[in-house]
MARPA-868842 format. One record per residue (C-alpha): z, y, x. Coordinates in steps of 0.5 Angstrom, whole numbers. Each point is the difference from the previous one (the first is absolute). Last residue first. Layout:
// MARPA-868842
       w       v       u
       Z       Y       X
...
END
This chain:
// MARPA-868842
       w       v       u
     -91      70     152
       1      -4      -6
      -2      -7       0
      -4      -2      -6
       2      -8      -2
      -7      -4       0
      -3      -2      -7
       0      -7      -2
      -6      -3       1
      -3      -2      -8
      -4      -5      -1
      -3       1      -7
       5      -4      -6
      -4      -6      -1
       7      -4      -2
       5       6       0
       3      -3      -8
       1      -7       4
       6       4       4
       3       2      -6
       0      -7      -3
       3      -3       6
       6       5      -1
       0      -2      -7
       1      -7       2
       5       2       5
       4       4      -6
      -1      -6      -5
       3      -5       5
       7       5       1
       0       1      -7
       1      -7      -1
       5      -2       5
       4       6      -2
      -1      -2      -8
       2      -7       3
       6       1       4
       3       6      -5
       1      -7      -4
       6      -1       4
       1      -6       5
       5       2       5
       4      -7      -3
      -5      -5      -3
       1       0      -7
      -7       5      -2
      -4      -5       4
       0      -6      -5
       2       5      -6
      -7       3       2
      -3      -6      -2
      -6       3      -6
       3       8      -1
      -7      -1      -4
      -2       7       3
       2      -3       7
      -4      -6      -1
      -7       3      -2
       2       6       5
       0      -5       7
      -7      -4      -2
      -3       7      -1
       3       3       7
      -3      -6       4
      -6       1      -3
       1       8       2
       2      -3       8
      -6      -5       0
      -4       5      -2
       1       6       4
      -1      -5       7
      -7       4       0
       2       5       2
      -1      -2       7
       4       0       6
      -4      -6       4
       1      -4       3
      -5      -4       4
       1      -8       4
      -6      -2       4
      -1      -7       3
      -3      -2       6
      -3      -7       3
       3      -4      -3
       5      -7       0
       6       4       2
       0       7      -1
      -4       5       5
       4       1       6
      -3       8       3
       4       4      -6
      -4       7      -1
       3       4      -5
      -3       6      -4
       3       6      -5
      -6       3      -3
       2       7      -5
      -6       4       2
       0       3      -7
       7       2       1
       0       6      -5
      -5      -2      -5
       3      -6      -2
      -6      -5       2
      -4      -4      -5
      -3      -6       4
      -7      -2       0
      -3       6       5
       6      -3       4
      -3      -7       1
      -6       0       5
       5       5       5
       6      -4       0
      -4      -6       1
      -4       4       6
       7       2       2
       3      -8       0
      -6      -2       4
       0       5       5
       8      -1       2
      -3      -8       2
       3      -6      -5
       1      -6       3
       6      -3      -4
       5       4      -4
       0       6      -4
       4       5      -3
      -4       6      -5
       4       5      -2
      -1       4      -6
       2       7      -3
       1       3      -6
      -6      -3      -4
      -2       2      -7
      -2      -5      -5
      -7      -4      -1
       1      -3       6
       7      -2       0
      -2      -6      -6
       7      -4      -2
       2      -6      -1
       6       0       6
      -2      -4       6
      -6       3       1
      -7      -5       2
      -3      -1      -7
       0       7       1
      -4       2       4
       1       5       6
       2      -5       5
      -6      -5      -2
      -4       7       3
       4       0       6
      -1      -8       1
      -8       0      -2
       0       6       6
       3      -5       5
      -5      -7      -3
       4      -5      -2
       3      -5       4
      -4      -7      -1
       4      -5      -4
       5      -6       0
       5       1      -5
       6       2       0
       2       3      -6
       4       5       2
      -5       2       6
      -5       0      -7
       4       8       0
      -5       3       5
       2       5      -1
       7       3      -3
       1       6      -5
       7       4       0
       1       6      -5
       6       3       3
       5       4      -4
       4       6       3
      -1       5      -5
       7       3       0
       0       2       7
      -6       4      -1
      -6       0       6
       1      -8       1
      -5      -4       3
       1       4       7
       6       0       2
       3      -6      -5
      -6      -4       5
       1       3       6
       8      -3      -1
      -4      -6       2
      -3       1       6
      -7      -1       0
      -4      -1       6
      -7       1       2
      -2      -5       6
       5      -5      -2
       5      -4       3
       5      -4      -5
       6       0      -5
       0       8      -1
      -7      -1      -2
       1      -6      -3
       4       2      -6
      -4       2      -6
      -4      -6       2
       5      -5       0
       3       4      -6
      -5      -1      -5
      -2      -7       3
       7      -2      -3
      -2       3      -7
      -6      -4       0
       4      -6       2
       4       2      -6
      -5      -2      -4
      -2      -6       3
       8      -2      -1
       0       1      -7
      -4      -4      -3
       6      -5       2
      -4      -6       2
      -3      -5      -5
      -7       2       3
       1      -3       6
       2       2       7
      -3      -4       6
       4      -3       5
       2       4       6
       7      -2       1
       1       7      -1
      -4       1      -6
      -8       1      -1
      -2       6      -4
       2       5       6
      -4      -4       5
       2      -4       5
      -6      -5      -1
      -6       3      -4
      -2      -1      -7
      -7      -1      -1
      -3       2      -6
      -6       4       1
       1       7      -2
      -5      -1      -7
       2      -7       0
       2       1      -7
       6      -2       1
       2       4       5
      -3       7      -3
       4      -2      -6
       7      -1       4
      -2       7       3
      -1       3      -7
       6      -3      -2
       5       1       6
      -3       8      -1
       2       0      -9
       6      -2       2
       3       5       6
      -4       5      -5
       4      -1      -6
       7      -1       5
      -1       7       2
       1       3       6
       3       7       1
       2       2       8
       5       5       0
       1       6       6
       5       3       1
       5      -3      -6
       7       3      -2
      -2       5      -5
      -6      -3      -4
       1      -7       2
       7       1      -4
      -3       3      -6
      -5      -6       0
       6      -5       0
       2       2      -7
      -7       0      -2
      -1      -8       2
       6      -3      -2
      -1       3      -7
      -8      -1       0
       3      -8       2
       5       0      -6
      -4      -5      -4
      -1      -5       7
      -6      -4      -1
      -5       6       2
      -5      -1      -4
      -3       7       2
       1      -1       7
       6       2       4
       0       4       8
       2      -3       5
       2       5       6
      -1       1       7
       5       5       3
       0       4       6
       5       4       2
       0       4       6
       6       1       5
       4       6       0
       4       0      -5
       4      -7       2
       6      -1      -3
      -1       4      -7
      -8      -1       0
       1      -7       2
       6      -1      -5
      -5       4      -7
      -6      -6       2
       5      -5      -1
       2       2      -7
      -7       0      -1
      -1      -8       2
       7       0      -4
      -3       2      -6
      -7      -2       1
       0      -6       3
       6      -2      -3
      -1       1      -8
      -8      -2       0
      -6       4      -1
       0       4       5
      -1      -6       6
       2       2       7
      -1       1       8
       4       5       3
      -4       1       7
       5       5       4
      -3       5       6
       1       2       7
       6      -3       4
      -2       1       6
       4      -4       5
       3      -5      -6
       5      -6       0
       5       6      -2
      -4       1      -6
       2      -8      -3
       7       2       2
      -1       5      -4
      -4      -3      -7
       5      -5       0
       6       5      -1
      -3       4      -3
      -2      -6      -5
       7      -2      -1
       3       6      -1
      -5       1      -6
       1      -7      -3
       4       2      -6
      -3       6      -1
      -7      -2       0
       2      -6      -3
       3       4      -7
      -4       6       0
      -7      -2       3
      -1      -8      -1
       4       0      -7
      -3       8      -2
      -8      -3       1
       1      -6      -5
      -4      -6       0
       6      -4       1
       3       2       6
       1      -6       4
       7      -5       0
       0      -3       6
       0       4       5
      -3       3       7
       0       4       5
      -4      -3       7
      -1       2       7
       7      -2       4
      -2      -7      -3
      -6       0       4
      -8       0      -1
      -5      -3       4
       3      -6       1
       0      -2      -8
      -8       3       1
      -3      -9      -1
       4       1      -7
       7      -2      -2
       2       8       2
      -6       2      -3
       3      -5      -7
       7       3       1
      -3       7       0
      -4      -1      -7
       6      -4      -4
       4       5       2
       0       5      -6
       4       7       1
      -6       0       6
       0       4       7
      -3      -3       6
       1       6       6
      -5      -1       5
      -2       1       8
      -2      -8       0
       3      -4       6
      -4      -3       5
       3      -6       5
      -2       1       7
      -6       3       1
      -1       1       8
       2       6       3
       2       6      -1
       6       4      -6
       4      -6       0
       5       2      -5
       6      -5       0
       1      -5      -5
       3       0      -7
       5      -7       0
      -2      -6       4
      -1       1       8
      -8      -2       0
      -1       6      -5
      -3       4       4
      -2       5      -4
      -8       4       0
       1       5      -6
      -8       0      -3
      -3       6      -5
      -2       5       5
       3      -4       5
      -7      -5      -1
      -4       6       3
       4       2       6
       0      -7       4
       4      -6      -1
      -4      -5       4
      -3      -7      -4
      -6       0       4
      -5       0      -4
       2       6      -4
      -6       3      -4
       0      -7      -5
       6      -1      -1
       2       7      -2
      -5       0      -5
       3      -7      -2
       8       4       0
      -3       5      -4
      -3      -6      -5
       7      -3      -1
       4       7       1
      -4       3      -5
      -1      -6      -5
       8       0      -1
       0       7      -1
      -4      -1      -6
       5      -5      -3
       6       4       1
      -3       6      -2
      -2      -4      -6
       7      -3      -1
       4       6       1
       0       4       5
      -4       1       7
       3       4       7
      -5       0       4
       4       4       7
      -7       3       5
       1       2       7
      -3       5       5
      -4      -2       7
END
């Protein structure tokens, strides 16, 4: 069994990451009842005896004793850590696992990347190896961050550079927040295209999600609640209920539905190396599979049936609903439509009790639908994982490596160059030391140069298959 380190940054990071553990923890729950350290919960879980005060020693088999979460928590600001360590996971996180300050980094990409990232550097290695050493089979890192702010994204990226510098053979999985248009914070398209030159170089595979369409999904299924077109019970334990198992009203932060539905993510992206299943999906097979060019390694993911989040007690949809519901795009987590663009591959993780033959008949109805890139038009990648999420019957996670993510990165690039053709707050990044203005004609152009990428593989849509020709071997 390998093992997974979270590493979440900055204030959205924080709280997202917050919502993984509180429900995988649940997930958990409900499949080990006889509170056993098994296989399936040292994937993200250390075992520690604690009993003798201080760190504890690993206990590797046997009873649960107390569970410490396989994660880094790192924000410039510490207001979000310190209110999980006051919240019902203080236990789950120790001290060892924490980075913070006081000061934040002010909106501002070049605080969070040249100034904390250098200040803190030794102090995050440190950390990040001894979280390693804990580990097996160290096989991948989860970096879970926000673009729009100034630690998110500059330190979230400054982060992602260390583990390909300390730890180049384990993947990095990175789970973005992408800003909307109305973004209150003015120098977010800054933040964010600065971090995309990053993300470009460093990143095996990235998982853009966009606060938009986080937004537009809560309100749809608070809609559907209201009406009472799903039924309105909220059931016990759910993922709207809190940990004193009161209900949550509307006054709550928005926010915290919203990252439920990116916790959800990354449940079903990883239950296959959490649990048994009769078709497994390792995670490195994912960047294997999903990403023919390193550059273009952006995943569109769309989750279903996504009313698990909003908890109401509802007959499971019908299977072949689910995979349709998976390629619409009410159901993406970034605005965007993969079936009228070009598909490079696509793999299909689901959960529950699902047979091999449901999935290729699914597969089979859907593909006259959907634009494959003419060089890989069997481009499937499927994992089966046995135990379903909580609540439900089965679920189903696609991600898809589609042109259609172009539009988010050319938007973005249009609300970058209408400030930088004003020079509007550059003085605000150009006074941190290592900040020249070369940073944001590279970080520009290394945009432009992946959308036009994209562009070049849209351009071959409807070209005729062709089979690659066959090397002539003279004899």
């Amino acid at each position: 069994m390998t093992q997974s380190v979270v590493l979440q940054v900055g204030q959205c990071g924080n709280q997202i990451g917050c919502r993984f553990w509180d429900l995988a923890l649940r997930e958990h729950a409900a499949v080990n009842k006889k509170g056993i350290y098994d296989e399936a919960l040292s994937s993200f879980f250390r075992n520690v005896d604690t009993r003798n005060g201080g760190d504890g020693a690993d206990i590797h088999k046997g009873k649960i004793f107390s569970l410490k979460a396989r994660a880094l928590l790192i924000d410039m600001e510490e207001g979000v850590v310190n209110e999980i360590l006051q919240g019902p996971l203080r236990d789950v996180f120790d001290s060892k696992q924490l980075i913070t300050d006081v000061s934040g980094s002010g909106n501002n990409w070049a605080v969070g990347h040249k100034l904390y990232g250098c200040q803190y550097r030794e102090h995050i290695v440190e950390k990040l190896r001894r979280t390693a050493e804990h580990c097996d089979c160290l096989q991948c890192f989860f970096v879970i961050h926000s673009m729009g702010g100034g630690t998110g994204s500059g330190l979230g990226t400054f982060v992602l550079n260390v583990l390909e510098d300390e730890f180049p053979e384990v993947y990095r999985f990175v789970t973005s927040v992408y800003p909307s248009g109305e973004d209150d914070v003015i120098t977010s398209p800054y933040n964010s295209v600065l971090a995309m030159k990053e993300l470009n170089e460093h990143a095996d595979c990235v998982l853009p999600i966009e606060n938009e369409s986080l937004f537009s999904i809560v309100s749809k299924i608070h809609q559907m609640t209201n009406s009472g077109k799903l039924g309105s019970t909220v059931k016990q334990n759910s993922l709207l209920t809190s940990s004193a198992g009161s209900i949550k009203t509307e006054q709550e932060k928005p926010f915290d539905a919203m990252n439920n539905i990116v916790a959800n993510l990354l449940l079903n992206l990883t239950s296959s190396a959490r649990f048994e299943g009769s078709l497994n999906m390792d995670l490195n097979e994912i960047s294997m599979n999903l990403v023919p060019f390193p550059r273009l390694h952006y995943l569109v993911s769309s989750l279903t049936p996504l009313y698990t989040l909003a908890d109401v007690n509802v007959p499971s949809r019908r299977l072949d609903q689910m995979f349709s519901d998976a390629f619409s795009k009410d159901h993406q987590l970034i605005q965007a439509d993969p079936k009228h663009s070009l598909y490079l591959a696509c793999a299909l993780l689901v959960r529950g009790n699902v047979q091999v033959s449901d999935l290729r008949r699914n597969i089979e109805r859907l593909k006259p639908s959907l634009h494959f890139v003419s060089w890989n038009q069997e481009g499937w990648k499927t994992g089966l994982c046995s135990v379903p999420p909580v609540g439900h019957s089965h679920s189903l996670l696609a991600l898809a490596n589609n042109t259609c993510v172009k539009p988010t990165f050319t938007e973005l690039k249009d609300r970058f160059m209408k400030l930088y053709k004003k020079k509007a707050h550059l003085h605000h990044y150009l006074h941190i030391d290592g900040m020249e203005q070369s940073c944001f004609s590279e970080a520009i152009s290394s945009l432009s140069d992946l959308i036009e990428e994209y562009n070049q593989l849209d351009a071959t849509k409807g070209a005729p298959r062709t089979d690659p020709s066959r090397l002539k071997i003279a004899m």
